[in-house]
C-alpha positions in Angstrom: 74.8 127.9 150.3 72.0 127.0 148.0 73.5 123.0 147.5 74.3 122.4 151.3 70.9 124.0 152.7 69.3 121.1 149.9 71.7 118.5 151.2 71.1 119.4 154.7 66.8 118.9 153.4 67.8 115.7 152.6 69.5 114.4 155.5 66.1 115.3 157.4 65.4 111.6 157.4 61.6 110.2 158.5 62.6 107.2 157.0 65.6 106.3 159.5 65.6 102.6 158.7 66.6 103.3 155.3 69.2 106.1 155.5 73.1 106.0 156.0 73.0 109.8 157.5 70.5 112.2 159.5 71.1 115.9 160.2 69.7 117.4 163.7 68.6 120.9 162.4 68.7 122.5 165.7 72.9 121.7 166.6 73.5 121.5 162.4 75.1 118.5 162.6 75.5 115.9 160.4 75.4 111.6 161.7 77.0 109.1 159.7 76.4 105.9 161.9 78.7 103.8 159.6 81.5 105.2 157.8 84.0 102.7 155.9 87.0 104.2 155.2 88.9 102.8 152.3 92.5 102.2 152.2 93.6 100.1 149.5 92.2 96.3 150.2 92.0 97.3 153.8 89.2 99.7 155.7 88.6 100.8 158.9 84.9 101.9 160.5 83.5 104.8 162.2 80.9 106.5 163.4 81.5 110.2 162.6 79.9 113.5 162.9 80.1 116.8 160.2 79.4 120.1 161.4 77.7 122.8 158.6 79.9 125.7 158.3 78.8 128.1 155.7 79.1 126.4 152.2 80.9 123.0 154.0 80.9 120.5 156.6 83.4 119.3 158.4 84.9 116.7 160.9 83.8 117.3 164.2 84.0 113.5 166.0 84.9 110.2 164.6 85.1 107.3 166.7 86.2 103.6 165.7 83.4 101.2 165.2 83.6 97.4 164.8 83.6 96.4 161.0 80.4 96.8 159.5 80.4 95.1 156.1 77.4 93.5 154.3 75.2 96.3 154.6 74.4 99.7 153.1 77.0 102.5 154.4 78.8 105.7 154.1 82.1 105.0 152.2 85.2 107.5 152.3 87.7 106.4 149.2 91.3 107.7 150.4 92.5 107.5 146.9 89.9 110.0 145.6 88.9 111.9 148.2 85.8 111.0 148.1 82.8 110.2 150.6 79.6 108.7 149.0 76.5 108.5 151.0 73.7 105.8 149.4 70.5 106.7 150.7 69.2 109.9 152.6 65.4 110.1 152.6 63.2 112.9 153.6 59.2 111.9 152.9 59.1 109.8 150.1 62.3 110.5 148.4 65.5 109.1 148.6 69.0 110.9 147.4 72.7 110.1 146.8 75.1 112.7 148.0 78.8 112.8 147.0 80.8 114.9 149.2 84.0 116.2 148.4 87.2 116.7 150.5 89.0 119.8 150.3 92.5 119.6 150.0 95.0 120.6 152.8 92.0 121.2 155.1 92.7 120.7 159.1 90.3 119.5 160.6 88.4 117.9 157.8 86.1 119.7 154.8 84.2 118.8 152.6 82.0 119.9 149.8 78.9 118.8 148.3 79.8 117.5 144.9 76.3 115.4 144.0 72.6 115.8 145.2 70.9 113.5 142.8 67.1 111.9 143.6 67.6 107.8 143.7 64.2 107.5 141.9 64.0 107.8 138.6 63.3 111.3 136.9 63.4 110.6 133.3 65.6 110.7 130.4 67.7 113.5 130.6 68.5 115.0 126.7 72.0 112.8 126.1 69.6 109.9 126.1 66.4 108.5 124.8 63.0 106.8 126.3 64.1 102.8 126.8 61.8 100.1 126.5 61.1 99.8 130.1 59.7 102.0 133.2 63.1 103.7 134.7 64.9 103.0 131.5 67.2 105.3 128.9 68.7 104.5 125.8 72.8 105.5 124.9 73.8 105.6 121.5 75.9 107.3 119.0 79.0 110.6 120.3 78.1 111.9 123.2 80.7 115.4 123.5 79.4 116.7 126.9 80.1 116.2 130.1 77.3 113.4 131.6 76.8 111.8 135.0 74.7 108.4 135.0 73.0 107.5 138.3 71.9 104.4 140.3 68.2 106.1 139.3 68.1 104.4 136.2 68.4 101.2 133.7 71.1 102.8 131.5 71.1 100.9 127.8 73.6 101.0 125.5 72.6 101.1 121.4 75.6 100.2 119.1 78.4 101.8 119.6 78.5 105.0 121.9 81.5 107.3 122.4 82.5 109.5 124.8 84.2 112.8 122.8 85.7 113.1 119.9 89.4 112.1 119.4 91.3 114.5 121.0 88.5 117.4 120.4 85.6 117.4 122.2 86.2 116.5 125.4 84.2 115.0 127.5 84.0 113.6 131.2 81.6 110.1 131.4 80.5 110.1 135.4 79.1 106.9 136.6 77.6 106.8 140.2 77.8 103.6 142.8 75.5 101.5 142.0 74.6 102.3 138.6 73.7 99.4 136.2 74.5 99.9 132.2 73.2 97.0 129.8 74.2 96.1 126.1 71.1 95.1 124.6 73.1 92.6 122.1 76.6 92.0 120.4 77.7 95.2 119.0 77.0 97.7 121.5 80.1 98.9 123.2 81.1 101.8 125.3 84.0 103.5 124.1 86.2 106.5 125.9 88.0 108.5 123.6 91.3 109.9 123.5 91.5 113.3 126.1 87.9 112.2 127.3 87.5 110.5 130.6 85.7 107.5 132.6 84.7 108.3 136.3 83.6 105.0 137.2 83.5 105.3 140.9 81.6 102.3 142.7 82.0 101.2 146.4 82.1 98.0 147.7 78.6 97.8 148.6 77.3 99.8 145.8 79.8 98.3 142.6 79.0 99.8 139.0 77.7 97.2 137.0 78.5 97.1 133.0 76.8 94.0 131.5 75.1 92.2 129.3 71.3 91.7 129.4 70.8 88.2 130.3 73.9 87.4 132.5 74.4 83.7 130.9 77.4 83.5 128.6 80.0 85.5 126.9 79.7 87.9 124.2 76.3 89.4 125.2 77.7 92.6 124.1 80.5 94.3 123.2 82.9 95.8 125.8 84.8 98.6 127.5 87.2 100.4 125.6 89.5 103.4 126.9 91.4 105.2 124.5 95.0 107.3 125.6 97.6 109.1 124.1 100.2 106.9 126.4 103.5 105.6 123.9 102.7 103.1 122.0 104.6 100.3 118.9 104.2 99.3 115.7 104.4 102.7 113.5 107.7 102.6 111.0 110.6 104.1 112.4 111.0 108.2 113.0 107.1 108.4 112.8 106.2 111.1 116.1 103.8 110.3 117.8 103.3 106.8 116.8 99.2 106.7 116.8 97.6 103.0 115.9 94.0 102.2 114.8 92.5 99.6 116.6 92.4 96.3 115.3 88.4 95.7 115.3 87.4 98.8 115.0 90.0 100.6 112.3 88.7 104.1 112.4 89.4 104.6 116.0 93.0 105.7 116.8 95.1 105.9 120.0 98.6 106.5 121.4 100.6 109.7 121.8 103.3 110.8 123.2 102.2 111.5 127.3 103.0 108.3 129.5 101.9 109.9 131.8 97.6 110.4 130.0 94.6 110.3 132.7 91.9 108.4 130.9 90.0 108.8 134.7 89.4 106.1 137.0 87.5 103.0 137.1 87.1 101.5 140.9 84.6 98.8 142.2 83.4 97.5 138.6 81.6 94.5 137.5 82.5 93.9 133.7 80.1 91.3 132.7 79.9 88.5 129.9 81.3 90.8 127.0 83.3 89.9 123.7 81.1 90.0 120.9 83.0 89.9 117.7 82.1 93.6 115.9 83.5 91.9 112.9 84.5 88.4 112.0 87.3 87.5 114.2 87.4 90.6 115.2 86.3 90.6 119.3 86.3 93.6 121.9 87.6 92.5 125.3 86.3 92.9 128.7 88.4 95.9 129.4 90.4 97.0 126.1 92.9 99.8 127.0 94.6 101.3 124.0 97.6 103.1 124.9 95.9 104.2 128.1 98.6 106.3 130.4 99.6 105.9 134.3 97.2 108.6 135.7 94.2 106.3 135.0 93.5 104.2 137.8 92.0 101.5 137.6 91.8 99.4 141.3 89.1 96.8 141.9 88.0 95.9 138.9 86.6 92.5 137.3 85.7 90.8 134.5 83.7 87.9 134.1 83.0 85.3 131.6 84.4 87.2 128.5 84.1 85.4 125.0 87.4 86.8 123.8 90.0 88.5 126.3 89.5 89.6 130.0 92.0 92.8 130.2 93.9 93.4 127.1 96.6 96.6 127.0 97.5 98.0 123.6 100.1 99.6 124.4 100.4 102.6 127.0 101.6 102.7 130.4 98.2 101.9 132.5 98.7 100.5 135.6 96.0 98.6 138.2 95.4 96.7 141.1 93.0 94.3 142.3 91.7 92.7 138.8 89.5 89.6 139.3 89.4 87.8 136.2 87.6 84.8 136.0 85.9 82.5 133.5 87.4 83.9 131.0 87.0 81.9 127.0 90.4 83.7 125.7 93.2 84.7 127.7 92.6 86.6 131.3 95.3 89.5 130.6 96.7 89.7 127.4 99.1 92.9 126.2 101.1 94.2 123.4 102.1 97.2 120.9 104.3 97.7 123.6 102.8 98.2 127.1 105.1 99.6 129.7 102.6 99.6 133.0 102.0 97.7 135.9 99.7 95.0 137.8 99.8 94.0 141.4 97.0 92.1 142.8 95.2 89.6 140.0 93.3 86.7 140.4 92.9 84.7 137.5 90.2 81.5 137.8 89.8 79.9 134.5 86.4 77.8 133.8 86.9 74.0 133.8 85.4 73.9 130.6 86.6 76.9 128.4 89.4 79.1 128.7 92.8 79.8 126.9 95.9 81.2 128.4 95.9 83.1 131.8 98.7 86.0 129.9 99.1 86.1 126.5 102.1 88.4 126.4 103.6 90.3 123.0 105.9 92.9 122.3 104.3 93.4 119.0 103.0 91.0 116.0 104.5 92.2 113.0 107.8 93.3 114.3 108.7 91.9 117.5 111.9 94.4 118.2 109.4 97.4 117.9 109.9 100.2 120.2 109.1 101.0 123.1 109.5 97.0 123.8 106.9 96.1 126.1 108.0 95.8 129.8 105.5 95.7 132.6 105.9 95.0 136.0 103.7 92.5 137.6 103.3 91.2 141.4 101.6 89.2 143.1 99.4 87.2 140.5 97.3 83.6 142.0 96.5 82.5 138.2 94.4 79.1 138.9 94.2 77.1 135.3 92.3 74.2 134.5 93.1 70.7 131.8 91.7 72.6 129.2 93.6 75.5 128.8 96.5 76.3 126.8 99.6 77.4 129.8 100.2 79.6 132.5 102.1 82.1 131.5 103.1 82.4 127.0 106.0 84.8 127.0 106.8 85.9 123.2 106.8 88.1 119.9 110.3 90.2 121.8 108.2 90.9 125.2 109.8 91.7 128.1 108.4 91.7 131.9 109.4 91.3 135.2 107.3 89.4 137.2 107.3 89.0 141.1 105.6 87.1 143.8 103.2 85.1 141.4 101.9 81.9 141.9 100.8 79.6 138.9 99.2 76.5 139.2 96.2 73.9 137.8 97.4 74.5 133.6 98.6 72.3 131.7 101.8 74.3 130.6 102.9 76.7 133.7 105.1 78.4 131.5 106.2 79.0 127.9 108.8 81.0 126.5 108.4 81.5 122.5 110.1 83.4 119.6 114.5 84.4 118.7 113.2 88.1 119.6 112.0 86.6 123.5 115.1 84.7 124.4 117.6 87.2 122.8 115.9 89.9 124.8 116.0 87.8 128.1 120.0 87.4 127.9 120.9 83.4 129.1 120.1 81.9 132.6 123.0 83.0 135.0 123.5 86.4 132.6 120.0 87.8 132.1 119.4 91.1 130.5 116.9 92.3 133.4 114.1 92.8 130.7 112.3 89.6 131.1 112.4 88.4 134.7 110.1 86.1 136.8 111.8 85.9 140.8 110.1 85.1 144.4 107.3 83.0 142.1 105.6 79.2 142.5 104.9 76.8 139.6 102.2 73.4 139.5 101.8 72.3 136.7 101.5 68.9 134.8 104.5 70.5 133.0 106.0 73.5 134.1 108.1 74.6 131.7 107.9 74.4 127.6 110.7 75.7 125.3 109.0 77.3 121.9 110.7 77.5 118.9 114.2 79.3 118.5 114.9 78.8 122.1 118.1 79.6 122.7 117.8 78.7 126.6 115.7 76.1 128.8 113.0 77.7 130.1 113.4 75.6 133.1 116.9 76.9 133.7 115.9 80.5 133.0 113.3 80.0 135.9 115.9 78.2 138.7 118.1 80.8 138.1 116.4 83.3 139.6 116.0 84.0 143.4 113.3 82.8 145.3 111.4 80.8 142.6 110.0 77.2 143.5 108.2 74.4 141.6 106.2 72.8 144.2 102.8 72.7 145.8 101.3 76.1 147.0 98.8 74.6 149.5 95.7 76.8 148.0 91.9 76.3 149.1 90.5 77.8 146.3 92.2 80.5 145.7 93.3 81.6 149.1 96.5 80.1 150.7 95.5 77.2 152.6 96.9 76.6 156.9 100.7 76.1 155.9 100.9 77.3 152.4 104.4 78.3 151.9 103.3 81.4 150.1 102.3 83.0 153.0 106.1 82.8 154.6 108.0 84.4 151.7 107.7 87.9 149.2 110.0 90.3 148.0 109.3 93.9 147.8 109.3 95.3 144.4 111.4 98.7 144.2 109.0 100.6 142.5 106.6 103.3 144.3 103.4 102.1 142.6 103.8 98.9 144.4 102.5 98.0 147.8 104.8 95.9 150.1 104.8 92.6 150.5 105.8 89.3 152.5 104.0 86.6 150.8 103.4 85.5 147.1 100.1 85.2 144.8 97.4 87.4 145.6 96.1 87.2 149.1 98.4 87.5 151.9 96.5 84.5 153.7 93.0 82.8 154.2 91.9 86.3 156.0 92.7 88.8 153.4 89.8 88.0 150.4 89.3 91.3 148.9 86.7 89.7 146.2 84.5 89.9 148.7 81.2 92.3 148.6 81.8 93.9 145.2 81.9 90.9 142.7 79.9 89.2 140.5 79.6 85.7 142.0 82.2 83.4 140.2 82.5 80.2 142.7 
């Protein structure tokens, strides 16, 4: 009772210009003028009312409102169950509140999981004093469970880890809104194996993980998430195969759990990363080492990386909605064997840096290692410019099967590389089903390159497959222009993690951006 009656203070609101709620003491009811309910890329808007019933409120109206976008508002998350409310005020302060759903209720409950200030109330004892007003400092393990807020400029010093590996556990929380700076190269955050992220931003209030003056790549390090998903690359009979990480070798990941929940990142600005933490040795944007399917990862970009946008080492992590653009290496890049999924990428490389927009592997040193990496993808719009490398480099034994995506503007669309690749693909007319590419559009000033040991053309291997095209996808920008011929075919992927589709790249037509809001500006 104690947590609603001081939710229920807050929603008192004298400040009405400035809050998304206000509670009427006298009826004990609870106005959310604007709610956005999230469903996937799609929402719908209410206005809906929540009644106090002992240690809850719940639904007692919702009506359908006219979209409401652009401004501050109540947002409902579907896939967590969530409902966070920005800004109450009462006098002069102003609080988030996270509210819970309760499972299986009818009508609607919910719980009051968060009460925090939105001004800023000092460092709490995980951190230290930072060099600003309204600013704390990160460094070093951190084996507690820790929630960073909106409230404050959150700094991180060298690298910081979340738990210990596989002891210690600990849960990282990260509020909408919340802003976390690398002061210079080597500072990283790092999430540990059987420690979790809980990166949960909203379109109007995305988490922001950046460097400090927003102007090129490698201002700091990166985002690492650590799981104990399969992966490659250990001698044979070793169980569980566990890996250290290439730029940092006392770190460790992999296991034997495809199914590991690292936690969730959702609305989240990744922002000029890729410092080298040793020579050569680069993080990523997002590095996941063998990170399992329970993470989710949905809505989710990375912008202007010095080395890699989203690189998987292994694992079975699967996301959706990844905007990855102007990024100086490749834009998604895996190996040591991942065996997840992807629907929904944008790729935009820079016209004037910028490698490969998938820079695929199976693994390095032995390209038959097992498990062989085999995601699915769907519905990729991968936008290349002269100065890249290609499209799509398909090699080192991968496999993939790739649907509904659209790659255009390189000057390679595709490349197929290495005796392990082709073997593993079977021959056009009698492939193997392990690396696939159907229901996909090619532009390029070449489309197809054979690499060494091909045993196949590349351009047969494409042709031979259904619903593939080499011609002109009519894009403005990167939305399907009026007539683009993506928007009149798509083939549904039989897997459950996949949403269905009728059209091909990312964006089902001019109407459906779902950048919009929540990213860093990249046009």
């Amino acid at each position: 009772m104690a947590i609603a009656a001081a939710f229920l203070l807050g929603m008192v609101a004298s400040n009405s210009h400035a809050a998304t709620a206000s509670f009427d003491p006298a009826t004990g009811v609870v106005d959310f003028p604007v709610v956005e309910v999230l469903d996937g890329a799609t929402s719908s808007f209410y206005s809906a009312k929540l009644q106090v019933t002992d240690n809850e409120l719940q639904l007692i109206a919702a009506d359908v409102i006219p979209p409401a976008k652009g401004q501050q508002r109540v947002v409902f998350d579907s896939a967590t169950a969530a409902v966070h409310v920005p800004s109450v005020v009462v006098g002069a302060e102003e609080f988030y509140a996270k509210l819970q759903l309760v499972p299986g209720s009818e009508p609607l409950r919910f719980t009051v999981a968060q009460l925090v200030s939105n001004n800023f109330q000092g460092c709490p004892s995980f951190s230290t004093p930072g060099p600003n007003q309204g600013s704390c400092v990160l460094s070093g393990e951190i084996k507690q469970d820790i929630t960073l807020t909106k409230n404050t400029q959150w700094i991180l010093s060298g690298g910081v880890f979340i738990g210990g590996n596989n002891t210690d556990s600990a849960t990282l929380t990260i509020n909408p809104g919340t802003k976390i700076f690398g002061q210079q190269g080597a500072d990283f955050l790092w999430i540990r194996r059987g420690s979790k992220i809980m990166a949960e931003g909203t379109p109007d209030n995305p988490i922001v993980i950046s460097g400090p003056l927003q102007q090129s790549g490698g201002e700091w390090g990166g985002l690492v998430l650590a799981g104990n998903a399969p992966v490659n690359g250990c001698n044979e009979g070793v169980n569980p195969c566990e890996i250290p990480f290439e730029a940092i070798t006392s770190e460790f990941f992999g296991g034997n759990n495809p199914e590991d929940n690292s936690g969730v990142i959702k609305y989240t600005q990744i922002l000029f990363a890729g410092f080298a933490v040793r020579p050569n040795e680069e993080l990523n944007g997002l590095t996941l080492n063998g990170v399992g399917s329970g993470t989710v990862i949905d809505f989710v970009q990375v912008h202007k990386g010095l080395d890699d946008g989203v690189e998987m080492f292994g694992g079975t992590a699967q996301m959706k909605h990844l905007v990855l653009t102007e990024i100086e290496d490749d834009s998604l890049d895996w190996g040591s064997g991942w065996r997840g999924r992807a629907q929904f990428v944008l790729i935009k490389q820079s016209a004037n840096d910028g490698d490969r927009g998938v820079e695929a592997d199976n693994n390095e040193v032995n390209n038959d290692s097992l498990p062989r990496a085999k995601p699915i993808l769907s519905n990729i719009t991968m936008l290349g410019a002269p100065v890249a490398t290609e499209g799509f480099l398909l090699r080192r034994g991968t496999g993939a099967n790739i649907w509904n995506t659209v790659v255009t503007g390189f000057p390679v669309c595709i490349t197929i590389d290495g005796g392990a690749t082709f073997q593993n693909a079977g021959t056009p007319g009698n492939l193997s089903g392990e690396l696939t590419m159907v229901n996909s559009f090619v532009n390029c000033a070449t489309n197809f390159k054979d690499g060494v040991d091909a045993t196949f053309s590349v351009a047969d291997w494409f042709n031979s497959q259904a619903g593939n095209k080499t011609e002109d996808p009519l894009l403005n920008g990167y939305l399907p222009a009026t007539g683009s011929p993506l928007t009149l075919v798509g083939a549904a992927v039989n897997d459950p993690f996949f949403d269905t589709v009728d059209y091909v790249g990312a964006f089902k037509d001019a109407n459906d951006d779902w950048t919009q809001e929540w990213t860093f500006n990249f046009n």
